[in-house]
N, C-alpha and C positions, 0 to 999 in steps of 0.2 A: 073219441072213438077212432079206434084206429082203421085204416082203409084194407079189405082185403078181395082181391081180386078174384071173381070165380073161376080165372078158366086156368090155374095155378095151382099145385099143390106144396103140402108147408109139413114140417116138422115142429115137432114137441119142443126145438133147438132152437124157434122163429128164424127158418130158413125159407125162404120160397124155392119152388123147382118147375122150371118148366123143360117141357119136352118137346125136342125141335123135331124138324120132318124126317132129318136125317139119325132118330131115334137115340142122338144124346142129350145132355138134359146142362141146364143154364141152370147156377145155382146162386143165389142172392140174400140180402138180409131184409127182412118184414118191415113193412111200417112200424110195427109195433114195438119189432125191436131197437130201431132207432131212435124213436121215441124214448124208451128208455136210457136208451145211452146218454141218449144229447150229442152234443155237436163231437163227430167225427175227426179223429184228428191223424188216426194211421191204420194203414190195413197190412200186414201177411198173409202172403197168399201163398197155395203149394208150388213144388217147381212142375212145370208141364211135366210128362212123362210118369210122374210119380203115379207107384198101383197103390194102390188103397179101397181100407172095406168101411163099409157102412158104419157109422161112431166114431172113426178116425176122426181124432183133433186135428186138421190141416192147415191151422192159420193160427191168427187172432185179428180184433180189431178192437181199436183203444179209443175211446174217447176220451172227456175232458173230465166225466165222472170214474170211468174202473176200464180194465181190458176184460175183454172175453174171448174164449175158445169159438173157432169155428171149427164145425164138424161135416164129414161128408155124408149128405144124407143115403149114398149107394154104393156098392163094390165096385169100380172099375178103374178105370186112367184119366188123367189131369189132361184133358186136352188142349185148352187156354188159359189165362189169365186176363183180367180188364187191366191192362194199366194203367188206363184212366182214373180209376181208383184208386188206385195206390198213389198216384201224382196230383189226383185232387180228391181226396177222402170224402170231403165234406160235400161231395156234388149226391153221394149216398142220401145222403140228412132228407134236402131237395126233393129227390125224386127214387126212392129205395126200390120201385118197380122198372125203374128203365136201367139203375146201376146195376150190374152185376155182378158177380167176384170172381166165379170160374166155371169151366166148362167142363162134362166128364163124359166118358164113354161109356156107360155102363157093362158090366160083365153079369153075365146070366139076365134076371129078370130084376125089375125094381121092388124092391122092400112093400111091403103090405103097410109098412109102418108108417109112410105118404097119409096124411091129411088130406081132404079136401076144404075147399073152402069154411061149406056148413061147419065139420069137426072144428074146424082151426079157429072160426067166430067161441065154437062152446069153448076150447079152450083155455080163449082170452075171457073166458067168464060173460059171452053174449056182449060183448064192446058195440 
C-alpha cells in the first residue's frame, strides 16, 4: 500500500503539490510512483526561469527499470530546483515526501485538475 499524505495534492501523473505560505507550490514524485519505478537512478529537472503551462513535460526521471516524463501540474515559472536530487536520486526511493523536484510560481489560479488525498487513494485503485 502505498503512503499518501492528506494535507498534499496529487495529479493523475503521481505528482504530489504542496502549496507554501508564500502561495507557490513544491512539486514532487508519489510513493506510488517510486514504487513503481524502483531504484532511482537520475532526475531532469527544468531550468529555473523557465514559463510553462500545465501538462508541460519538464523533466524526466530514469530508474533502473524505464524513464518517465515529468509534468508540470500548473501555468507558471520554475522558481527552484532540489539538487539534492539530482546529486543523490536515490535519496527520492527513501523518503519521496521530503524529496522534491521543483518549485513554481503559479500564474493565474491552480488547475481544478489537483486531487486530493481521498481521489488520489481511488485512483490508485483504494491501495
Amino acid at each position: 500500500m502505498s503512503y499518501v499524505p492528506a494535507d498534499l495534492r496529487y495529479t493523475d501523473d503521481h505528482e504530489w503539490i504542496r502549496t507554501e505560505a508564500d502561495g507557490s507550490m513544491t512539486v514532487g514524485i508519489t510513493d506510488h510512483a517510486q514504487k513503481n519505478l524502483g531504484d532511482i537512478v537520475f532526475f531532469e529537472l527544468p531550468a529555473v526561469g523557465r514559463k510553462v503551462e500545465a501538462g508541460d513535460p519538464i523533466g524526466v526521471v530514469e530508474s533502473v527499470k524505464a524513464a518517465s516524463d515529468l509534468y508540470t501540474p500548473v501555468d507558471g515559472e520554475i522558481l527552484a530546483i532540489n539538487q539534492d536530487v539530482v546529486d543523490t536520486p536515490e535519496e527520492v526511493n527513501d523518503s519521496p515526501y521530503e524529496s522534491w523536484l521543483f518549485k513554481i510560481k503559479i500564474k493565474g489560479t491552480p488547475s481544478n485538475g489537483l486531487l486530493d488525498a481521498k481521489a488520489y487513494q481511488k485512483l490508485l485503485g483504494g491501495e
